[in-house]
TIMISE-568394 format. One line per 3 residues: for each residue x, y, z of C-alpha. Coordinates in nm, 2 decimals, decimal comma. Layout:
<recs>
X Y Z; ...;
</recs>
This chain:
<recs>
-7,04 8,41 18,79; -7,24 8,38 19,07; -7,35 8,65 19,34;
-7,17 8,62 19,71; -7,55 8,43 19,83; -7,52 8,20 19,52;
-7,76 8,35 19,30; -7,72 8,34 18,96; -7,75 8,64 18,74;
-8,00 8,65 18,50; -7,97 8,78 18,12; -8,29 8,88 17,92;
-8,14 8,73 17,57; -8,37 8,94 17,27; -8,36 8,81 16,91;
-8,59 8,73 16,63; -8,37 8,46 16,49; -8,49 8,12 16,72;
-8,13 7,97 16,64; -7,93 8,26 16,77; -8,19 8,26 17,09;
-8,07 7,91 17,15; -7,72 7,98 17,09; -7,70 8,26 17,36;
-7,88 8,07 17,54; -7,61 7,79 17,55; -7,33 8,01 17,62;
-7,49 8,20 17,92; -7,56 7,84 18,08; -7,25 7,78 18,04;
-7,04 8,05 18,19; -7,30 8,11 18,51; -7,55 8,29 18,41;
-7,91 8,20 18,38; -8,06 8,31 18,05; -8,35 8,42 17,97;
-8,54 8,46 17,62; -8,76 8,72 17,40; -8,82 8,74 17,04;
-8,87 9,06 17,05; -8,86 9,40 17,21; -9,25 9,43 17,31;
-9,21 9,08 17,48; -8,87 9,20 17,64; -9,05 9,46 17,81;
-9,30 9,23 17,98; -9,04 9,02 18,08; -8,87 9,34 18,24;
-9,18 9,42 18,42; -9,25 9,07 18,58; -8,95 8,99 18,67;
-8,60 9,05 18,80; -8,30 9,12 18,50; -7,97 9,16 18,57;
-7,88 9,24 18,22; -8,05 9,25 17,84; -7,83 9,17 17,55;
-8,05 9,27 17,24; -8,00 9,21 16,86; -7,97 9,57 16,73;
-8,17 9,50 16,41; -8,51 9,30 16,45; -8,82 9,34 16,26;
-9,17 9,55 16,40; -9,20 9,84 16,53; -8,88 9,85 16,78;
-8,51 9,76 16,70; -8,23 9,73 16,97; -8,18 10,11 16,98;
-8,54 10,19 17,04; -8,60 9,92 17,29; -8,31 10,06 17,53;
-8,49 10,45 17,45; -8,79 10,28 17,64; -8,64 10,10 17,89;
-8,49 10,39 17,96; -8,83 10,61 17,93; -8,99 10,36 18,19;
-8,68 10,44 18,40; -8,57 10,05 18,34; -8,19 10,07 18,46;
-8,07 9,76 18,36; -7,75 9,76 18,20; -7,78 9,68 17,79;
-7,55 9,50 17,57; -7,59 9,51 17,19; -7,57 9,22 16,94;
-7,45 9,33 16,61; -7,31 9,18 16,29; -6,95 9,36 16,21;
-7,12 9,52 15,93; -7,30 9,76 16,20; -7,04 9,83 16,45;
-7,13 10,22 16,36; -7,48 10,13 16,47; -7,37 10,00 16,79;
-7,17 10,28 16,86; -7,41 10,48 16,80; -7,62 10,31 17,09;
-7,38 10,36 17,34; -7,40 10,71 17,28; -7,81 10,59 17,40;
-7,70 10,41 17,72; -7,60 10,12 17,58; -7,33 9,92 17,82;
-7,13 9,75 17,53; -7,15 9,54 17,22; -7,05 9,21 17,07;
-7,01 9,08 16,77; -7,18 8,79 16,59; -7,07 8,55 16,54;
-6,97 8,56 16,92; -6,80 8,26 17,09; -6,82 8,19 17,46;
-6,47 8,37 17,56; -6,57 8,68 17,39; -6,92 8,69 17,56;
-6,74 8,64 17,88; -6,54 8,87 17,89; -6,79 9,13 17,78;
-7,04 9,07 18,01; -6,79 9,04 18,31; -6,66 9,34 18,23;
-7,05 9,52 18,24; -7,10 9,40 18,55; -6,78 9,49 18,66;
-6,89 9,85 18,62; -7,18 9,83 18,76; -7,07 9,78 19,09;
-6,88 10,00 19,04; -7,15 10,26 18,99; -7,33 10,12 19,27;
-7,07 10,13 19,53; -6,98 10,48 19,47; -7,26 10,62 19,58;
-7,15 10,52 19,91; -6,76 10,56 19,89; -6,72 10,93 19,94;
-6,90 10,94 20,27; -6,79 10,58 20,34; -6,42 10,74 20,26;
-6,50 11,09 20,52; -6,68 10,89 20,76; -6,38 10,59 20,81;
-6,11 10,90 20,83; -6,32 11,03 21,09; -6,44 10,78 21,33;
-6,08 10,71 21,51; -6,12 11,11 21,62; -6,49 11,09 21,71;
-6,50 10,78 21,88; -6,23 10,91 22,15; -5,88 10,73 22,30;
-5,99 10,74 22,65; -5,88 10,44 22,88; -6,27 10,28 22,83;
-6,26 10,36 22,48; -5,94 10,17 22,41; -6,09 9,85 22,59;
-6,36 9,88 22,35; -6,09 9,93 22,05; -5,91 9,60 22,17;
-6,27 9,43 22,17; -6,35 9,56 21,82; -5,98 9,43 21,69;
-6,02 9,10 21,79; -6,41 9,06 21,74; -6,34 9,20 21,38;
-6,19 8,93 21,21; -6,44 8,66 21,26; -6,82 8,69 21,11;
-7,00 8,70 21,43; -7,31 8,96 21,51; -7,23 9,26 21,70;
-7,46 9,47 21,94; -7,35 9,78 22,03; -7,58 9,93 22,35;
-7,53 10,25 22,45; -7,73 10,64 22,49; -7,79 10,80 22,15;
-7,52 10,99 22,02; -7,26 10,82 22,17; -7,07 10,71 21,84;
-7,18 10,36 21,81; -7,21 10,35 21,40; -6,87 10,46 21,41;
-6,76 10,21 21,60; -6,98 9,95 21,39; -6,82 10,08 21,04;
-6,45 10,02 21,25; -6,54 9,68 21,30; -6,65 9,70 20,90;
-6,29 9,83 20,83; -6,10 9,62 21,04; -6,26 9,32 20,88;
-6,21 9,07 20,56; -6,53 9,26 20,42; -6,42 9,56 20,44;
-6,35 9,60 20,05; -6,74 9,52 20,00; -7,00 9,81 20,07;
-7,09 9,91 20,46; -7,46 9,96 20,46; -7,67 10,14 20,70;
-8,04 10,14 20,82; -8,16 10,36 21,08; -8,45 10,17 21,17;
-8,62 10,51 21,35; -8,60 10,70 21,08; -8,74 10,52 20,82;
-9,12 10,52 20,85; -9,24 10,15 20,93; -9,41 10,09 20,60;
-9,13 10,17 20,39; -8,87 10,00 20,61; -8,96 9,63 20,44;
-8,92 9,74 20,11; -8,59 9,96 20,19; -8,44 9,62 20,34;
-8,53 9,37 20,11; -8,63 9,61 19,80; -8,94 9,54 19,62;
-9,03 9,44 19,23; -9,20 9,70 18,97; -9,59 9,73 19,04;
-9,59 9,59 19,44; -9,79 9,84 19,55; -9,87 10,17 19,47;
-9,63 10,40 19,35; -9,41 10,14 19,23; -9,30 10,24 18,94;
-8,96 10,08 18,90; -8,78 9,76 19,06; -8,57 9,82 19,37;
-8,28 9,72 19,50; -8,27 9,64 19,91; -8,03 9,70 20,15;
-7,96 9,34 20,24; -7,86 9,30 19,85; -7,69 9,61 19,84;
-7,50 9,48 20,14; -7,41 9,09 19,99; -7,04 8,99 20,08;
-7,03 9,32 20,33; -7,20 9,46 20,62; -7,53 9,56 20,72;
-7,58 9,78 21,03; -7,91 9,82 21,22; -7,90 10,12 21,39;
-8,18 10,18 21,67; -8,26 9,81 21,61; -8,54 9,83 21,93;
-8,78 10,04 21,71; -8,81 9,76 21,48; -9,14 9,65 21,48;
-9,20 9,26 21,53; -9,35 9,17 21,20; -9,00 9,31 21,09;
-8,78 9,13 21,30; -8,95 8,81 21,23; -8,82 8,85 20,87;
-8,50 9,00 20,98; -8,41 8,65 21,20; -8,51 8,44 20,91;
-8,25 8,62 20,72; -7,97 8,59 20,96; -8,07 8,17 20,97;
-8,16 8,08 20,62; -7,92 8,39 20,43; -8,20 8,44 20,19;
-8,50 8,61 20,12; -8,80 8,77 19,91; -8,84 9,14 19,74;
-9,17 9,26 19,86; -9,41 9,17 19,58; -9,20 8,86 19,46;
-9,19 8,53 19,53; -8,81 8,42 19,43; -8,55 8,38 19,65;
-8,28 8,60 19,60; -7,97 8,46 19,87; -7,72 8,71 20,05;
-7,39 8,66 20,27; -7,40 8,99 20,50; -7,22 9,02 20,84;
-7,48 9,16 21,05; -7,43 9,48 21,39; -7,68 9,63 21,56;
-7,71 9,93 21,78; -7,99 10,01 22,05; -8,06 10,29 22,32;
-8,28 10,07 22,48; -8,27 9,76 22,71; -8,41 9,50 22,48;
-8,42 9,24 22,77; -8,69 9,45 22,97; -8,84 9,49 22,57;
-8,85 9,09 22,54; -9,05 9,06 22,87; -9,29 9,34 22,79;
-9,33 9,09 22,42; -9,20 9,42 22,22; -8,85 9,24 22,09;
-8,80 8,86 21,99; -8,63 8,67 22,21; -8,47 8,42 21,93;
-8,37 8,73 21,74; -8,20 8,90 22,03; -7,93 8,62 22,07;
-7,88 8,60 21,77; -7,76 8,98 21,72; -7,61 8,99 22,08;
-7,31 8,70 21,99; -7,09 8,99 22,11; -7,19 9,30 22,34;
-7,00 9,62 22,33; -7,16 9,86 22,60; -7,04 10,23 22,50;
-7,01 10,47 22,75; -7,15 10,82 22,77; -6,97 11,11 22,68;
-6,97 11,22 23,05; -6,81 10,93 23,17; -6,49 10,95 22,95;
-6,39 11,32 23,01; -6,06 11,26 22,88; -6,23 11,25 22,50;
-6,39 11,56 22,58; -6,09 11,83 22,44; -5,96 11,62 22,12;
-6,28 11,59 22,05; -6,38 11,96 22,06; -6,06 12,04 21,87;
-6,14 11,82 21,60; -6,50 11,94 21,57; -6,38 12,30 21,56;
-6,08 12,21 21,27; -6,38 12,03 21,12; -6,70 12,28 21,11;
-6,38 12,58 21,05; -6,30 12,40 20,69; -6,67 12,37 20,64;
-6,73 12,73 20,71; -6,41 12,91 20,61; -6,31 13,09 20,87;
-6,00 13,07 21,07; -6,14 12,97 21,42; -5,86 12,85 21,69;
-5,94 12,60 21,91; -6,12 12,75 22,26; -5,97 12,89 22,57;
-5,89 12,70 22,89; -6,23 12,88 23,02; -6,44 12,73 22,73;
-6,25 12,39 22,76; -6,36 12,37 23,14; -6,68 12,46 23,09;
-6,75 12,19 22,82; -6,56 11,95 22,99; -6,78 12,00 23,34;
-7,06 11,98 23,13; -7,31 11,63 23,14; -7,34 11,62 22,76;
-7,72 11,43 22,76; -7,68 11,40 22,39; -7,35 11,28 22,43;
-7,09 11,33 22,09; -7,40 11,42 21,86; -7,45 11,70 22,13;
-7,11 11,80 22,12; -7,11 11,80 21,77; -7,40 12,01 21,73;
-7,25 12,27 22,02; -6,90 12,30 21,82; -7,05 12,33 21,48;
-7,28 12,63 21,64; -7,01 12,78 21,79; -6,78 12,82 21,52;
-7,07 12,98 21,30; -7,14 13,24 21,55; -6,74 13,31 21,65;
-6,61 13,66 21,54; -6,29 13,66 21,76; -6,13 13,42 21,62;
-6,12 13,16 21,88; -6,45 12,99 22,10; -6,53 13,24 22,39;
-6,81 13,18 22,61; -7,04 13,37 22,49; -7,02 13,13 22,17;
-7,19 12,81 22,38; -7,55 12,75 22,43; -7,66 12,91 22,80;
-7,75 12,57 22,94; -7,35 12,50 22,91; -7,26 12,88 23,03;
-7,52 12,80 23,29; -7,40 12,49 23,39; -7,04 12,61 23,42;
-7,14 12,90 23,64; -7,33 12,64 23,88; -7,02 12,43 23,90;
-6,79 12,76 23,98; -7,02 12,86 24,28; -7,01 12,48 24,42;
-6,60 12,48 24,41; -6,50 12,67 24,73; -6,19 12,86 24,62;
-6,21 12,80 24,25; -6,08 12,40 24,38; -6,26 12,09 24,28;
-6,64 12,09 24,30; -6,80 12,04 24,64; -6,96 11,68 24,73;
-7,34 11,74 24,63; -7,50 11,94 24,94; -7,75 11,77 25,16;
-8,15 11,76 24,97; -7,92 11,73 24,58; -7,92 11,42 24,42;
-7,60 11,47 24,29; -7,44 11,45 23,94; -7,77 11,19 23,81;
-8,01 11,45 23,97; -7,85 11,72 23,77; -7,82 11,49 23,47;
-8,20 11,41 23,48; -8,28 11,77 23,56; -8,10 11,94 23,25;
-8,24 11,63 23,03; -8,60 11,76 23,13; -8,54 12,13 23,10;
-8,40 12,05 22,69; -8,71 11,85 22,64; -8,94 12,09 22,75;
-8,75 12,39 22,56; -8,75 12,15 22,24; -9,15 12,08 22,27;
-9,19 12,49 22,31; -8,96 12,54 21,99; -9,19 12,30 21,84;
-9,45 12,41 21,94; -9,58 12,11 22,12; -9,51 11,87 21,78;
-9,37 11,57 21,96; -9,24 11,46 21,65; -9,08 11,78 21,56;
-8,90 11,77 21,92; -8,76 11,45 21,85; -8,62 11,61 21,57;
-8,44 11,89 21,76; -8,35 11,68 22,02; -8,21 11,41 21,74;
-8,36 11,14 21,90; -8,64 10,88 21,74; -9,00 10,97 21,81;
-9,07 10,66 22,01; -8,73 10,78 22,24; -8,93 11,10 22,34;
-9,24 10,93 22,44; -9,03 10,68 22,67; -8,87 11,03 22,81;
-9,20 11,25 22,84; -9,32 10,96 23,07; -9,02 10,89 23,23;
-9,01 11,31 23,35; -9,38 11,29 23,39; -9,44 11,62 23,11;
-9,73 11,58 22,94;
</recs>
């Protein structure tokens, strides 16, 4: 009965009677669980409040102010999840029904013996992961149907495929390095699927997105009354995650403090809510993604060293959109079947003209980009079918350039003498979106960011790197 990390579970046993206190109290410690007591319902909420309870299994009658029924009505007043099993003589069963109807998880009857109790509580916390893993199963579900089709089946991506197959069956730390928007949490929840944790729960943090002072307690959750606001005990993302995966997107905007207590994780396989000091242990199988190069981020002192080996056991580099070409039309067909079901009209996939013009195009934002393009175009298209007047103009644009360099309508001319070629252009059209972005935006870098969908901190590097200030 104990969790993947080896912590035990902990049930919050309330009763008047000292004898039957003792007898539950036997029983859990026996089957695995590590019991805790109240003698009544005002000292099981205190208990609630101080510390962490996996489940309360309360006498439904006890004398004072608050029976069984009334303390589940508070707990569930404070917003107190914790699941609640009811104690009741066979004389009451209509009682205990009647606090299901309140929340209650189940009942048992006393006298109990320790095969009933077992089974009972097994099967409460049985459905409780349940509940909690389906609130990540329908987009786990969409997401894992998807990713084969996003990803791409280009010659590069099918090295990377073979890489992910044989890198998935073992437990060691992935880092996946690449431009944003290239696909690299899909390719970390393949490795999820193709793995012998892939019936436990895939869990993602985007380390960029998540402002840096709530980031602790979304990782490691915190415990009721840590700091202000609160109000209720929560559940981290490393717990959320035990016996699965946990995947670190944007892992370079982690701030040090952070990854200090992110290494001691990944050595010891334990740690601390924020505002506790009991050790709660996890078994997680730990990928990371990044944009950035974390080597020249360890030299400038900005990543830790120790941590970086530790997530980069295996490196999967994954190319840019414009290097794999190939991807480009199944993945604009699939975005168009995909944005026509969402939006319920009948849009065929695009003309050779529109194919050529997205396939000669750089893509700076890579799949996201294309994504983002496709799901516009099919919104705006009343033909039918993608024409060209469907795309952005930086892609009509860019297609026009390329026709006026190919003599003849042949292949594109060898960059003329003062160009700097394909990078040039690259760099060029990845200044002229930022600047657009920060006039949409009206100068809010962190709006930009937002249109660009890249992290904050990204646009800063970018702004410097372009010299716009």
């Amino acid at each position: 009965m104990k969790e993947g990390g080896g912590m035990k579970r902990r049930v919050l046993v309330v009763d008047d009677e000292r004898n039957m206190l003792r007898l539950a109290e036997m029983m859990l410690d026996r089957i695995g669980y590590e019991p805790l007591q109240a003698a009544g319902a005002e000292e099981a909420l205190a208990v609630l409040q101080s510390k962490r309870v996996d489940l309360v299994l309360t006498d439904l009658k006890m004398p004072g102010n608050m029976s069984g029924i009334d303390l589940l009505r508070e707990m569930r007043r404070r917003d107190l999840k914790t699941p609640v099993v009811i104690m009741t003589a066979y004389g009451t069963i209509k009682s205990a029904v009647e606090a299901m109807r309140h929340g209650a998880s189940d009942f048992v009857l006393k006298p109990f013996d320790v095969d009933s109790m077992e089974v009972v509580l097994a099967k409460v916390f049985d459905l409780e992961k349940v509940k909690r893993e389906n609130v990540f199963l329908k987009e786990e579900l969409t997401l894992a149907r998807e990713a084969q089709e996003i990803v791409g089946s280009s010659a590069k991506m099918r090295e990377i495929h073979a890489l992910i197959d044989r890198v998935a069956v073992t437990d060691a730390s992935v880092l996946l390095s690449g431009e944003t928007g290239t696909g690299k949490e899909l390719l970390a929840r393949s490795i999820h699927e193709k793995s012998p944790r892939r019936e436990r729960l895939f869990v993602a943090v985007n380390c960029a997105a998540i402002p840096v002072p709530l980031l602790e307690s979304e990782l490691f959750g915190h415990v009721r009354g840590a700091f202000t606001g609160a109000n209720v005990e929560r559940t981290g993302r490393f717990e959320k995650a035990d016996g699965g995966s946990i995947f670190f997107d944007e892992i370079g905007d982690m701030e040090p403090v952070l990854q200090a207590k992110i290494l001691r994780v990944l050595q010891e396989k334990e740690f601390e809510k924020v505002g506790s000091n009991e050790t709660i242990g996890v078994n997680v199988r730990v990928i990371a993604a990044t944009n950035r190069d974390l080597r020249a981020m360890i030299r400038e002192r900005a990543f830790r060293e120790d941590l970086y080996y530790r997530l980069n056991v295996v490196n999967i580099v994954v190319p840019p959109l414009r290097e794999r070409s190939g991807d480009i039309p199944r993945l604009v067909e699939h975005f168009t079947r995909k944005y026509s079901r969402e939006w319920g009209k009948e849009v065929a996939p695009p003309s050779e003209e529109v194919l050529r013009a997205l396939s000669s195009y750089p893509w700076p934002g890579n799949v996201r980009e294309m994504q983002n393009v496709i799901e516009r175009a099919v919104a705006l298209s009343g033909a039918g079918r993608i024409g060209m007047e469907d795309l952005p103009p930086e892609i009509v644009h860019w297609a026009a350039a390329g026709e006026a360099d190919a003599p003849g309508g042949g292949q594109a001319a060898a960059a003329p003498e003062g160009r700097e070629g394909l990078d040039g252009a690259v760099a060029a059209l990845e200044k002229a979106m930022i600047e657009r972005a920060l006039r949409d935006a009206d100068g809010v870098k962190s709006r930009a960011a937002r249109l660009l969908a890249i992290s904050e901190r990204n646009l800063w590097y970018k702004l410097k790197k372009h010299g716009i200030s």
